[in-house]
C-alpha positions in Angstrom: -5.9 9.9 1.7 -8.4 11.2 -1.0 -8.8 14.1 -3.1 -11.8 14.1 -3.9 -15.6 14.8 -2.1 -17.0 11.9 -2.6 -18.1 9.7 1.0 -15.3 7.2 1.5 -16.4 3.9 1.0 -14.6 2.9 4.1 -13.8 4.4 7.5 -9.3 5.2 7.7 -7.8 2.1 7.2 -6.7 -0.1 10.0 -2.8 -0.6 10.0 -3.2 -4.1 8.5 -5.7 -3.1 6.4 -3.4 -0.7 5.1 -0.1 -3.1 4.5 -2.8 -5.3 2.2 -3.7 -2.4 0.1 -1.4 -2.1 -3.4 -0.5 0.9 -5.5 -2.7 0.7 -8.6 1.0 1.6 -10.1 2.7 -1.6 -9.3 -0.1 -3.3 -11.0 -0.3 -4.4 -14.4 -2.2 -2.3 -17.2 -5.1 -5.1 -17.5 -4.9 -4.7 -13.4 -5.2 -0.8 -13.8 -7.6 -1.3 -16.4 -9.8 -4.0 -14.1 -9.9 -1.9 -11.1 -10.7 1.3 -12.8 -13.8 -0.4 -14.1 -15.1 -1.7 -10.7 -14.7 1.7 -9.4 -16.4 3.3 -12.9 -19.1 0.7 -12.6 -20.0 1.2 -8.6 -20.0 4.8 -8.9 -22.4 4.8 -11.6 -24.9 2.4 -9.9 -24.2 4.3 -6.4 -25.4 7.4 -8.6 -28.1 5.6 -10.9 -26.6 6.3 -14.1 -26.3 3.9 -16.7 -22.7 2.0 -17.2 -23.0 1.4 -20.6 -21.6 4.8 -22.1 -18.5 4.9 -20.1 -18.0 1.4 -19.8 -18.7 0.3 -23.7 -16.0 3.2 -24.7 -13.5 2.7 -22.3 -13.1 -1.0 -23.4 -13.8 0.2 -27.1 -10.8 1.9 -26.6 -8.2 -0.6 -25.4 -9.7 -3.3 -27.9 -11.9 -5.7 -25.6 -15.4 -3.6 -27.2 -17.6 -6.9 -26.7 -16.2 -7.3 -23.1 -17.8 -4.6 -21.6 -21.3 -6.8 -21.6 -19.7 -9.4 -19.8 -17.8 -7.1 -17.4 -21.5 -5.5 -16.6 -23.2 -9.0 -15.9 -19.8 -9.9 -13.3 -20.4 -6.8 -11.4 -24.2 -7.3 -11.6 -23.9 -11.2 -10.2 -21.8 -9.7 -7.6 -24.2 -6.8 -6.2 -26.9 -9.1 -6.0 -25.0 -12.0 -4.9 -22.5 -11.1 -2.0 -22.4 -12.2 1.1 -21.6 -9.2 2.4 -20.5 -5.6 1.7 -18.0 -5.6 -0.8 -15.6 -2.4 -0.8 -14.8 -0.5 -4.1 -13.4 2.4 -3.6 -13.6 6.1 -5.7 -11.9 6.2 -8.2 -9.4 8.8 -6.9 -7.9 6.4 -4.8 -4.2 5.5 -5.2 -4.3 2.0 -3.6 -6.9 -1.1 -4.2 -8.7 -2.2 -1.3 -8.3 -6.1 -0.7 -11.7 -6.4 -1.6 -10.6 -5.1 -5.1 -7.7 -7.1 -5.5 -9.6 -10.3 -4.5 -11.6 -9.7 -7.7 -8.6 -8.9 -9.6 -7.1 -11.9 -8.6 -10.2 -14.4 -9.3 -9.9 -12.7 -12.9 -6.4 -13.5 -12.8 -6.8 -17.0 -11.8 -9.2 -17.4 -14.6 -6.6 -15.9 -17.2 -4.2 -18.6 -16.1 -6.9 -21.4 -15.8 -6.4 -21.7 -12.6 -9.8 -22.2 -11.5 -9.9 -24.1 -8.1 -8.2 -21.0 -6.4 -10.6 -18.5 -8.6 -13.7 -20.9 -7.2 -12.1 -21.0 -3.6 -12.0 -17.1 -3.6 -15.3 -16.5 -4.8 -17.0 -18.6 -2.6 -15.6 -16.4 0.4 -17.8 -13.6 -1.5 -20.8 -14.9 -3.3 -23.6 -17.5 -2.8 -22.7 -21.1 -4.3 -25.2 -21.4 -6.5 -23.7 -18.3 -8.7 -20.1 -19.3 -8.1 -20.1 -21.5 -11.5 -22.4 -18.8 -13.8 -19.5 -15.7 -12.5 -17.1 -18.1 -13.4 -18.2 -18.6 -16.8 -19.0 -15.5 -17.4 -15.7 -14.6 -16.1 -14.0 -16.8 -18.3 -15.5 -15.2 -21.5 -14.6 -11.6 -20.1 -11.2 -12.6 -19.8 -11.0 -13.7 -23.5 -11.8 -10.1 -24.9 -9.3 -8.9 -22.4 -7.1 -11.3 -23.7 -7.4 -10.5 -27.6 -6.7 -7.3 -26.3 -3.2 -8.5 -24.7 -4.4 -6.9 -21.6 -2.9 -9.3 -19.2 -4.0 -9.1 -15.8 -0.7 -11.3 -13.8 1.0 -9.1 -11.9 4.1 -6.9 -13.2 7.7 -8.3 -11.9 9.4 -5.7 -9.6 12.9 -6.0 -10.2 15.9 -4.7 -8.2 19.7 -4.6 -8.8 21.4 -5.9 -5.6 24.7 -5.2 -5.2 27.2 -7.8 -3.5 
C-alpha cells in the first residue's frame, strides 16, 4: 500500500473507498502536478516547515512561478475552513483519495468555467462564507496554470475494440 514510514493518513481503505481512488497515472500532468502539491503542501505544515521553497520552485519550474502564492492561500482557506477532516495522502501514494480528486476536480471545474458544479462541491467541504473568496482565488491559480498549458481535464483513455 505504501512504501514509505510515514503514519497513513487513513486507516486500509474500505472496498468502495478503494474503487473511487484513481492512479495518479491516468491523470493529466496538471492533475499530477495539482495532487503532488497538496500532498507537498500538507506534509510540510504536518511537519512545520515552510511551503514556500519547495512549492515556489516546483511551480518555477513548470512555468506557473506566480501561482504558487495563490496555490498556498487555497490550501490555507481550506485547513482553516473545512468542515471536516480532509484526507491528503503522502506523497508515496500511487492513488488520490476522493478527497483529493474532489479538489482536483473544483480546480477543474474552474478551468472550464464551470462554476456552479465547482461551488456545489466546495460547499460539501468548506464553510459558505469562504466558498466565493477559494473560488476567486481559485480562479486566478488556474490562470498561471493555464499560461503554463498545464491543463487539469482529465486524459482520454482510449482502446482499440475489435469487431
Amino acid at each position: 500500500m505504501q512504501s514509505c514510514n510515514h503514519p497513513s493518513p487513513v486507516a486500509s481503505p474500505s472496498e468502495s473507498e478503494a474503487q473511487d481512488e484513481v492512479p495518479i497515472s491516468s491523470l493529466s500532468e496538471g492533475g499530477q502536478f495539482v495532487i503532488w502539491s497538496l500532498r507537498r503542501w500538507t506534509e510540510a505544515a504536518r511537519l512545520r516547515q515552510p511551503v514556500e521553497p519547495i512549492l515556489y520552485a516546483s511551480h518555477h519550474a513548470c512555468g506557473a512561478e506566480d501561482g504558487a502564492e495563490h496555490f498556498d492561500e487555497l490550501m490555507c482557506l481550506l485547513a482553516v475552513s473545512a468542515h471536516r477532516k480532509i484526507v491528503v495522502r503522502c506523497g508515496c501514494f500511487k492513488t488520490a483519495h476522493p478527497d483529493e480528486m474532489a479538489l482536483l476536480s473544483i480546480l477543474r471545474w474552474v478551468q472550464a468555467d464551470q462554476w456552479d458544479l465547482a461551488e456545489e462541491k466546495l460547499k460539501t467541504m468548506i464553510t459558505g462564507k469562504l466558498v466565493r473568496p477559494f473560488l476567486r482565488t481559485a480562479a486566478t491559480y488556474v490562470h498561471h496554470l493555464n499560461g503554463a498549458q498545464l491543463r487539469l481535464a482529465p486524459t482520454a483513455s482510449l482502446k482499440v475494440i475489435s469487431r
